[in-house]
Residue, then its C-alpha position, 0 to 999 in steps of 0.5 A: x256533632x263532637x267532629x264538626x264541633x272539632x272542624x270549627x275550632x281547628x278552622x278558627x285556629x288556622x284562619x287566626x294563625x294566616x293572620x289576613x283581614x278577610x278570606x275568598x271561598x277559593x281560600x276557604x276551599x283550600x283551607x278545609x279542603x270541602x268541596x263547594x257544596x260541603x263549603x257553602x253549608x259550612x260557610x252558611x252556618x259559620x255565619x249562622x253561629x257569627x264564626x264569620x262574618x260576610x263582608x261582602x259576596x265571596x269574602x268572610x271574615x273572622x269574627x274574633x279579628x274584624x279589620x277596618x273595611x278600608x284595610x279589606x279594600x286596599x287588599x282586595x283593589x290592588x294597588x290602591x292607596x287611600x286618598x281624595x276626601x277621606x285622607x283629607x279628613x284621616x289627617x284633619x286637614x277636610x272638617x267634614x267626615x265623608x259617607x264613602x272610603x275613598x281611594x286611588x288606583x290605576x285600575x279601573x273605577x269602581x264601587x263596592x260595599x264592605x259590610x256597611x261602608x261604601x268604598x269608591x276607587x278612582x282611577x289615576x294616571x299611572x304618572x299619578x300613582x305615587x307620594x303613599x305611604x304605609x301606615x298602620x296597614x293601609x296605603x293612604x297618600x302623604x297629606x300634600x298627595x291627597x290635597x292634590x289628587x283632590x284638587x285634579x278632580x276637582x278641576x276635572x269637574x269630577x268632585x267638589x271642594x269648599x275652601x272653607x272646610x280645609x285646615x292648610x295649617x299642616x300641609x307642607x309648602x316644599x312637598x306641595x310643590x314637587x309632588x305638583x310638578x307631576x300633575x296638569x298645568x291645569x292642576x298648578x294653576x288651582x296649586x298657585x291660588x291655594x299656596x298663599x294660604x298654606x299654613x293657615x286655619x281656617x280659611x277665612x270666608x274674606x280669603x275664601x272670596x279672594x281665591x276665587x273658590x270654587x275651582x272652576x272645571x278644567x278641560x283635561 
């Protein structure tokens, strides 16, 4: 009892020592050097003794360190960087807190629970992965890429956004337009009807009916 009681401390100073969000069985593995077997009873009673956490099938963490599970994800779904609904309301700019994190990549989309959070990846173009920045451990869009990205989808009939529920107050007109001159033509046209508005909040239900909103789909 005493060694496995030692085996645990030392495991909890060596997973504090790698400083990382979450670890992989793989991970594990190397680390204590158990077989899978071995593992899979240590992984079990760890759990057992809320040591670790199981975040998801195959990824712990520490207990003593938990991260945000946006952080796991954007580690796990490389590159991606946070964007759409949820850097929207990150910065203030969506009133509305949405259900799932919310990211970009040029992978594949995809789907994933971490622990009780919903993460939903979407694929962009790779002409389209770009304007992120790292902040506090995460990559999340500029609040100028993030309206964009949203508005893409939102023309591609993939999302839905009310004019209503956005503050325009803090978007920056001049990176608006660069960061708009990658994106479709179908894109600019949404970009030209919203930029009268920018720097305003709220959009006013009077300005809401002169922008024509919602967007209508857009062929790609």
């Amino acid at each position: 009892m005493a060694a496995k009681r030692m085996i645990t401390f030392e495991l909890i100073q060596t997973l504090q020592l790698l400083d990382r969000g979450f670890f992989t069985v793989s991970d594990l593995e190397k680390i204590t050097g158990l077989s899978k077997g071995s593992l899979k009873v240590a992984l079990s009673r760890l759990t057992a003794k809320k040591i670790l956490i199981r975040v998801k099938r195959g990824i712990y963490q520490l207990s003593l360190s938990q991260i945000e599970p946006k952080k796991i994800a954007n580690q796990l779904y490389y590159p991606s960087y946070l964007s759409f609904e949820s850097a929207l309301s990150s910065y203030g700019i969506l009133s509305q807190v949405p259900f799932s994190q919310t990211f970009a990549t040029v992978k594949k989309s995809k789907k994933m629970n971490l622990g009780n959070t919903e993460i939903e990846f979407t694929q962009l173009k790779k002409e389209l992965f770009f304007g992120y920045i790292l902040d506090q451990g995460i990559y999340i869009a500029q609040p100028e890429k993030a309206l964009l990205d949203t508005l893409y989808l939102v023309s591609r009939g993939k999302r839905t956004l009310n004019i209503d529920e956005l503050d325009l107050k803090e978007i920056n007109l001049k990176n608006l337009e660069e960061f708009a001159k990658k994106f479709p033509s179908y894109v600019i046209l949404q970009v030209d009807k919203v930029k009268e508005y920018i720097g305003t909040t709220p959009v006013s239900a009077e300005t809401k009916s002169r922008i024509n909103w919602p967007i209508k789909p857009q062929s790609s």
